[in-house]
Steps between C-alpha positions, in 0.01 A plus 500: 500500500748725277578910473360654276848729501747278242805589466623400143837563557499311825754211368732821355492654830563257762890549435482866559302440802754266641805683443315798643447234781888396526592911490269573830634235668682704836387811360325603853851454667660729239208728588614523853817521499541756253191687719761437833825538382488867483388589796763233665732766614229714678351182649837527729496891515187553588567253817663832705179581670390448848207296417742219384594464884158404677388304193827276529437426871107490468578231202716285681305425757204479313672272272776269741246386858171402239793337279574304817193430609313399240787253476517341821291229408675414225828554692399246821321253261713431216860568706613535131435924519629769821503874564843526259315319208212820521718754587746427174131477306432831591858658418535323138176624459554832583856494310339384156247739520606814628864459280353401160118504547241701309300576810724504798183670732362121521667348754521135489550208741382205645144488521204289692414323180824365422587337848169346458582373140814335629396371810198339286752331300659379768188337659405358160886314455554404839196269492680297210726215579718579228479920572744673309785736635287791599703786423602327167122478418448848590793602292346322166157676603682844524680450154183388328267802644862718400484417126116535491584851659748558223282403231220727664758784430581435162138462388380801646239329743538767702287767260178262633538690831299765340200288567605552891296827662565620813210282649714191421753648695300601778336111487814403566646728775171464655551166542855517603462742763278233659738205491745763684216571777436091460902412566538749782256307664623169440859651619363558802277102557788344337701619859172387715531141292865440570604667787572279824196520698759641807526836274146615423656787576717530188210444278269763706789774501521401107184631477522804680828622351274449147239692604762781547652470249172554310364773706873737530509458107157628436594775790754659330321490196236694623719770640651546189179599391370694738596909595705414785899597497694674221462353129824326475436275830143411357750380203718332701236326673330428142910317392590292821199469695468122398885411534498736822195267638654182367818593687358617841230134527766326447706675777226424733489147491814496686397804772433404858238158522465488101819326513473269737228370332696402174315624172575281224714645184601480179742200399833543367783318398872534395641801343520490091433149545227274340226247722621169603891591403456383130650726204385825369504324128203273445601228244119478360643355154557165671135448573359189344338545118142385634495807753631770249158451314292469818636799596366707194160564632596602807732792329171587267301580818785733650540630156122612534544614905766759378364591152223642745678537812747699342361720309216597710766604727701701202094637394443632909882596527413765180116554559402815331405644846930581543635776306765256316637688169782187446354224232486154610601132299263228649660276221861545590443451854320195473795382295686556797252367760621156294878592569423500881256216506756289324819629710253389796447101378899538486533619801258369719325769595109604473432688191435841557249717321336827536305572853159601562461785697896559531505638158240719508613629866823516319375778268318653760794558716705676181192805498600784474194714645406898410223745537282537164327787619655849490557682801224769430246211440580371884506816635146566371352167642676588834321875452157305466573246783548785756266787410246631720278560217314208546394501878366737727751524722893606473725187489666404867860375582361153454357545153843685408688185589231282360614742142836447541474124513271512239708674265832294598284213424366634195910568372586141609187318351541686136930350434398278263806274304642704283807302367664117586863458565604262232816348563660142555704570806216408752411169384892396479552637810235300659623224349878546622375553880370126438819440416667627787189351748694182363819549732543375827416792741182613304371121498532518832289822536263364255424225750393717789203607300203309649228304235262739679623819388491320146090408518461901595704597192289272328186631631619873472602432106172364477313713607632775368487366153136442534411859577625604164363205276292576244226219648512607805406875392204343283378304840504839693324684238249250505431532889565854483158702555455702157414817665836497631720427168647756368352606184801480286550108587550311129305220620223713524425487178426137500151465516425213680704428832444139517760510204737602698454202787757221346703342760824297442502166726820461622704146535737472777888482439460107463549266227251673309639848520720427186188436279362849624698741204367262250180493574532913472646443192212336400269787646668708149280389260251502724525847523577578122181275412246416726462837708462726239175254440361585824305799557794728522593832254843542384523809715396306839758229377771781460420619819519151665822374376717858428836444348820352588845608372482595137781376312354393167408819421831657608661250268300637238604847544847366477475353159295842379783668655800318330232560156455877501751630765839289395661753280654204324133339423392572131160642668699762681236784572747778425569761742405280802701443790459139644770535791354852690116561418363848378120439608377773231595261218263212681123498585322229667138449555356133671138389512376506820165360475389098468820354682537648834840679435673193361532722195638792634735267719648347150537812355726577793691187447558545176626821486766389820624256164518780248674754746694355767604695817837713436741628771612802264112583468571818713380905593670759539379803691524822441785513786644241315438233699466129352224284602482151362122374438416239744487153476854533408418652157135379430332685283201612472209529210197616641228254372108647438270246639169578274228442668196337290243707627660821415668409182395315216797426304611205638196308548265614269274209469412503849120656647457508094143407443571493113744262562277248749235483206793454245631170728131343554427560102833304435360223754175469307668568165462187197874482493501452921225238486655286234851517681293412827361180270862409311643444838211352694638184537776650632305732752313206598790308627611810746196529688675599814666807337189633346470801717745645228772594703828450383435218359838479277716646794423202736523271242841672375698499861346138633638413134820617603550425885236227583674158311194276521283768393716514191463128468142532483399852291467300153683620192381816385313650794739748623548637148123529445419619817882784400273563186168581643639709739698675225162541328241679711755743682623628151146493337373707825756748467551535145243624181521520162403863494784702594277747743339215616342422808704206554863661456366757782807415687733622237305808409548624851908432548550652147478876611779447720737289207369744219573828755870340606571445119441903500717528791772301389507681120536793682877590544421720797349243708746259734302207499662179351334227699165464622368167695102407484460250757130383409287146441531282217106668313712754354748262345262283345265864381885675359514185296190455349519917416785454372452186292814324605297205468368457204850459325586290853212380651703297778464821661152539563521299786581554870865552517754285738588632863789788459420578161636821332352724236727746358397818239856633416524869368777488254601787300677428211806679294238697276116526541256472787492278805385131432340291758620157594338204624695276703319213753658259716270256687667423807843533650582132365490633157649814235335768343345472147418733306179524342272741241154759624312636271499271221908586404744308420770702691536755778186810446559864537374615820242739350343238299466303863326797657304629193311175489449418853466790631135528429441214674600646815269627809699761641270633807247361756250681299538340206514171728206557693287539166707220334390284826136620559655579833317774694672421844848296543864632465382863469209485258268633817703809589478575129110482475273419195581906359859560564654557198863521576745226434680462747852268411523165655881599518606772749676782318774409717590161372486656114784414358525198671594288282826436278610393140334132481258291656593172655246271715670309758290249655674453830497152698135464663575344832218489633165566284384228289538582167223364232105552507311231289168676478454210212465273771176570611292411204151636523549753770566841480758685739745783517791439412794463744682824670827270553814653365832411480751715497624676203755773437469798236858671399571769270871551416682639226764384289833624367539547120541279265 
């Protein structure tokens, strides 16, 4: 099987491709740093704040006892590991990270996995006669999973976590917060197993001092949330109620009887000094040849455990549900996490990597919290809460109380986050206290701490963690009686509950633990392929998975920025200041329909890229006071969510009747049916993908991460399957006829181009930059309108993730404005420039709008009628007689739009991408309502 797409200058273009190859090589880490580096100096400013205080203690003990205990039986098995080995894990971690680390909110250290990694290895060489020097061994498998880690870096690996949504993330918290609930259990019958049978005692006061531990914790916790004392108790309560309950069980194991009967706790051994009294240095390069290869696998399977250990950690650390305004650099980090790992082989220590839920709870601890409502908008609820109005009789003393709790309750409930304190002085100084835990007198301390306090900490993290998970949310909405769910509830709008009931099964922290993040890695393109083939819509599937941290798309507004904000860029959009933002000379507008907000939510992203946060973004009152914006500088753009049903500009194909009969015609359509025929062979050998979903996509990412499926796809097949795809979608939303059914989705975004082109001609008006933040129909209808590809017809096809469209308004020396046409498709690659219109250079911006113009449907009227649409997106409240046309654009967003067009396909991270309606040969059927996400900007250029 062959493509029918040949590229005759393939064996011309291989060279270019490779050198382009050779010059991405590291380019994510050069992404990140030069994203970090500015904001290094605030990083350690911003640390003066309160919050820094109860996040550093909460941390370290979240962090050090679990360190501990998750390593005690690697510590009294092996003898080759103690408490100092974990506790200078924990501080090197901490040091790298928080001192030269992208992301020093994740907090790393050692974690369940690893102990059980190396204590595996240890079980598998001590069986041989002719067993190796364990820590030598270990030291070989920590260099090899080190360079791996390096190489990760340097090739960018990292950009696949876009294929990781938030449900990934909650699969895997899920299912760690259960092997914390499992561990403090086996805490507590490892004491029953080994204690003398003369101290039952021990064991049974174990127990109890857990089970206080667990319940104090969760007490304090729910006074901080309740209306009981003043506000900044509840907050203190909130900071050191788990340290203050840690602190007093562990003070009770040695009050009146509890200490006769002689709890055990934790192990410890000499200060700063290794196990067994050998050397800090571990001489791994002496190891025999024969074990230096053996020891390569093992390093590829901890390369995989913190490729997804890791990052998930980094990904919940700087979920989109905190307020974070900083970027992050997933690639430079994990270019560090190979510095550590290696540093650990040399040092014999356990590798440390980023924790599960101590990085999260990190973040959490930095909130800053505020009221969103106004004070007028509280005082009104309160008004309605107590008025007599509504009964028959005059309030008593009791209802008056009931009020005031009420509306103290109603003030606490609405402080939502309003801003994260992003610094690097809490995880170092979390780190240093492990350092100092090292020294005599605090060893000693740390041994008074019985193993039962530990399997409550356990149980309270647990716990705890599982109340906010994602799963367990979608478990309780299942058992939750309808009638009683509020009606706003996003997972409301997936139809069918039984969707909703998938449960993760849950492996206990044994040998098998370590396989657990690779089999969720495998759960990826599970997600990306098979589920969108199972009866789910892409808005139940937005719903379901919800996004995680954005940083691809704030990477993109950081190379737009350094494009048409860098005064010393040739693309300079004159008059524009890129360091403080005037929001009159931007507009943004996001498509809110079809993905569930995951447009919207990249739109933000991107626009943290193009205008970073500011400290001398200020206000000054009339009094003269200064007030700097919050966030430290962030500014804001307001972004205008459109709404589908209310505005057709964005999504104009949608509800179009017109368009449905278009789509089946092209299904039953000669040039359809002998396609269908030309490739039947090949159809016929992918009968399992002939629902016609995403056919190429699956095919395209198993290509990429799934080795053996690689192996086995035969020549050809991804290409074809590249081409088909490439095919129907721009045959669906294209037509030869430039007012066209087909190109409905350009004729409804080119009101709002054609009316910014006004705007931007017109001196008067401020606007220089305008930002469309829409799906990928309009890109494909713009370039069939504009017949960009009939002089390139590479383009009519669906472009690459991150892809960037760009109309520039130029106005020369002499003579009118010309338009440009500049597209990049994808980050990886540069702009080219190409020709519209059938020209051979730039065209005058009239000539653009003179001849497209009257292509353009401009109101829902003229959609409605367009659409034979007598009842969606407006067409009923208009009737069959009104004769008004109403515009699709609101009179206030006129003007919208600036002095160019540019369509910036932003990375999709979660929908899948291609429909292959030509899949389904002999059946008619809509065509898909999948989008990607795409990004319209209009900006305007200096003179040339």
């Amino acid at each position: 099987m062959h493509s029918l797409r040949k590229n005759t200058n393939e064996s011309s273009s291989w060279p270019r491709k490779v050198f382009a190859w050779f010059k991405s090589l590291g380019s994510g880490i050069i992404l990140d740093i030069r994203a970090r580096a500015p904001w290094y100096i605030s990083d350690w400013k911003d640390a003066w704040n309160y919050r820094v205080v109860p996040a550093t203690a909460l941390i370290f003990f979240a962090n050090v006892l679990p360190g501990i205990a998750f390593s005690l039986d690697l510590i009294e098995t092996t003898a080759q590991y103690g408490v100092a080995e974990v506790l200078l894990s924990s501080f090197m971690a901490a040091f790298i990270f928080s001192i030269f680390g992208a992301q020093p909110l994740t907090i790393a250290g050692v974690t369940g996995p690893i102990t059980v990694f190396n204590k595996t290895i240890f079980d598998i060489l001590e069986g041989r006669n002719d067993s190796p020097n364990y820590l030598h061994f270990i030291g070989w498998v920590y260099l090899w999973a080190a360079i791996i880690h390096w190489i990760t870096a340097v090739l960018n690996w990292c950009n696949f976590l876009k294929y990781v949504t938030l449900f990934s993330c909650d699969t895997f918290g899920f299912y760690v917060s259960w092997v914390y609930l499992q561990y403090g259990i086996q805490v507590t019958t490892r004491q029953l197993q080994s204690t003398d049978p003369h101290n039952i005692p021990g064991a049974l006061v174990g127990i109890t001092l857990a089970l206080l531990m667990l319940v104090t914790s969760f007490l304090f916790q729910s006074l901080s949330r309740k209306t009981f004392f003043h506000r900044h108790v509840r907050r203190f309560l909130a900071d050191y109620g788990m340290p203050m309950s840690l602190i007093a069980s562990s003070a009770m194991a040695y009050w009146g009887r509890f200490n006769t009967a002689n709890p055990d706790t934790l192990p410890i051994g000499l200060a700063f000094m290794p196990a067994g009294g050998r050397e800090w240095l571990v001489r791994f390069w002496q190891l025999d040849g024969k074990w230096i290869g053996i020891a390569l696998p093992f390093g590829i399977v901890l390369w995989i455990l913190f490729f997804f250990d890791h990052n998930v950690s980094s990904l919940m650390a700087q979920s989109s549900d905190f307020p974070l305004r900083k970027p992050p650099g997933f690639h430079w980090d994990f270019f560090l996490l190979g510095i550590t790992t290696f540093l650990a082989g040399l040092l014999g220590l356990p590798a440390p990597n980023g924790l599960i839920p101590q990085a999260p709870i990190h973040t959490t601890s930095l909130l800053v919290m505020g009221h969103p409502l106004k004070k007028r908008d509280v005082e009104q609820d309160t008004t309605i809460i107590g008025s007599g109005a509504q009964t028959p009789f005059p309030p008593t003393d009791a209802d008056k109380a009931r009020v005031t709790e009420l509306s103290s309750l109603n003030k606490m409930i609405s402080e939502v986050p309003v801003s994260v304190v992003e610094q690097r002085v809490s995880n170092l100084a979390q780190g240093s206290l492990c350092l100092v835990l090292l020294t005599g007198p605090f060893l000693h301390i740390l041994n008074l701490i019985p193993r039962g306090v530990l399997a409550g900490l356990f149980w309270y993290m647990g716990v705890d963690a599982l109340r906010g998970n994602g799963i367990t949310q979608k478990i309780f909405y299942f058992l939750r009686d309808r009638k009683l769910t509020p009606e706003d509830e996003p997972l409301r709008k997936v139809d069918d509950p039984a969707k909703l009931n998938s449960l993760a099964d849950n492996d206990r922290s044994n040998s098998a633990a370590i396989g657990f993040p690779v089999i969720i890695m495998l759960l990826i393109p599970l997600r990306v392929f098979l589920i969108p083939r199972l009866p789910f819509t892409s808005a139940e599937l937005a719903i379901l998975d919800q996004p995680t941290a954005s940083p691809f798309e704030y990477q993109l507004g950081q190379l737009l920025r350094q494009v048409y904000l860098n005064s010393s860029s040739p693309s300079y959009i004159n008059g524009m200041n890129g360091t403080l933002v005037n929001d009159a000379q931007f507009r943004v507008r996001a498509d809110a329909g079809g993905e569930g907000g995951v447009i919207v939510n990249s739109a933000q992203s991107l626009i943290q890229g193009l205008i970073p946060a500011n400290s001398n973004f200020t206000t000054t009152l009339a009094n003269g006071t200064t007030i700097e914006a919050p966030l430290n500088g962030y500014q804001y753009l307001p972004i205008e969510s459109v709404e589908p049903t209310n505005d057709i500009s964005l999504e104009g194909w949608t509800s179009c009747q017109t368009f449905d009969k278009s789509t089946s015609a092209f299904y039953n359509s000669t040039e359809f049916q002998e396609k269908a025929a030309e490739y039947k062979n090949f159809l016929d050998l992918l009968p399992q993908f002939l629902d016609g979903r995403s056919i190429y996509d699956f095919m395209n990412v198993n290509f990429i991460h799934n080795s053996a499926f690689a192996k086995a796809l035969p020549q050809g097949y991804l290409e074809t399957a590249r081409y088909l795809a490439d095919w129907h979608e721009y045959n669906v939303f294209s037509d030869p006829q430039l007012d066209g059914i087909g190109n409905i989705a350009g004729q409804t975004i080119l009101p709002s181009i054609i009316d910014g082109f006004n705007s931007i001609l017109n001196d008067t008006d401020p606007v220089k930059f305008v930002y469309l933040a829409i799906s990928y129909k309009p890109f494909l209808s713009l370039f069939s309108m504009t017949k960009v590809t009939e002089a390139s017809p590479e383009l009519a096809a669906i472009v690459n993730y991150a892809a960037v469209l760009a109309l520039e308004v130029r106005q020369p020396a002499s003579g009118e404005p010309v338009l440009r046409f500049n597209f990049m498709n994808g980050t990886g690659t540069d702009f080219k420039r190409y020709h519209i219109l059938g020209s051979t250079s730039d065209v005058l911006v009239s000539e653009f709008m003179s001849q497209l113009q009257p292509a353009e449907i401009d109101s829902i009227n003229q959609w409605c009628s367009v659409c034979i649409n007598t009842q969606d997106r407006g067409c009923g409240a208009l009737g069959v007689a009104v004769a008004e046309s109403r515009p699709t654009i609101s009179p206030v967003s006129a003007g919208f739009l600036g002095a160019g067009l540019m369509l910036a396909v932003a990375l999709a991270m979660f929908a899948v991408l291609f429909f292959l309606g030509c899949l389904t040969v002999g059946h008619k059927r809509k065509r898909s309502t999948k989008t990607s996400i795409v990004s319209v900007t209009l900006i305007r250029m200096k003179q040339i």
